[in-house]
ZAMARGU-4260 file (C-alpha; in steps of 0.2 Angstrom, whole numbers, plus 5000, padded with zeros to 4 digits):
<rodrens>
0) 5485/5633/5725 | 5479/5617/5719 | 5489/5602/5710 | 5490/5599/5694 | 5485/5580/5690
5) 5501/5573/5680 | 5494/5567/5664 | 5502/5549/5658 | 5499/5541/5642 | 5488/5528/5640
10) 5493/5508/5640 | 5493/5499/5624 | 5483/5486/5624 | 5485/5472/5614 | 5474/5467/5598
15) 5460/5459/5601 | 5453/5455/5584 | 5464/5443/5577 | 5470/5445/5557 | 5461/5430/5549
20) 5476/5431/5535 | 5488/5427/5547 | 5496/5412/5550 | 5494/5401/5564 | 5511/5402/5570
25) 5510/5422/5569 | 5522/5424/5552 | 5514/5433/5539 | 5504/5421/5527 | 5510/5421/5509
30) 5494/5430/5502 | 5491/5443/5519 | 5494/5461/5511 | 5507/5473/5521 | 5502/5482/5533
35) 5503/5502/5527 | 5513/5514/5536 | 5508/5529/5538 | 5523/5544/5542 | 5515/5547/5558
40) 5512/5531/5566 | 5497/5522/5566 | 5490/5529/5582 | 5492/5545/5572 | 5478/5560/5578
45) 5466/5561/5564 | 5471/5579/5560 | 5488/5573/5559 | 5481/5561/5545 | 5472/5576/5537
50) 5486/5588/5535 | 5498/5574/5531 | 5485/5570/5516 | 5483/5587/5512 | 5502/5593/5512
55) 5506/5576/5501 | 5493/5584/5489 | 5501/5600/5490 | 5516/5593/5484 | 5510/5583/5471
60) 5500/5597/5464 | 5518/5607/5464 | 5527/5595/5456 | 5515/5592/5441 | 5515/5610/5439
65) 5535/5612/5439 | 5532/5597/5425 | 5520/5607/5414 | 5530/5624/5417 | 5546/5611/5410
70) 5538/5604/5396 | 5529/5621/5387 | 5545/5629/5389 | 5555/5615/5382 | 5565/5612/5395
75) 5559/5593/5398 | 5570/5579/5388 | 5561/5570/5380 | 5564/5555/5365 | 5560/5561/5347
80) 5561/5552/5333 | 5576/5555/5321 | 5564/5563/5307 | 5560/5576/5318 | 5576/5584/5321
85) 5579/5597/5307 | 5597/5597/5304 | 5599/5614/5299 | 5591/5622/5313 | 5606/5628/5321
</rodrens>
């Protein structure tokens, strides 16, 4: 039988393209914008990007739904003025 070849992962290499925000002395400048994080890294697959898109989606879609569900049903609170409360509803 043949050996297998052990896979390693690759080096990181530093950046080469320097921020032109950035300070000189390699703090943040006052105007630079974060840098985003993403829940999977930002070395992330890009199909790790996709369904980490698409599931956020998902989940938003769910929640607005719960939402509307809440409020036609009347389940939602919500702030009414005083004239709208009949008192001899109950």
């Amino acid at each position: 039988m043949a050996k297998r070849k052990r896979l390693t992962a690759p080096e990181k290499r530093p950046e080469t393209h320097a921020d032109p925000r950035a300070a000189p002395d390699g703090a943040a400048s006052p105007g630079a914008a974060p840098k985003a994080r993403t829940p999977f890294g930002a070395g992330a697959p890009p199909i790790a990007q996709v369904t980490g898109d698409a599931a956020a989606q998902a989940a938003l879609a769910e929640v607005a739904g719960a939402l509307s569900a809440a409020r036609a049903e009347g389940r939602l609170i919500q702030a009414l003025p005083l004239e709208a409360i009949e008192a001899g509803h109950l």
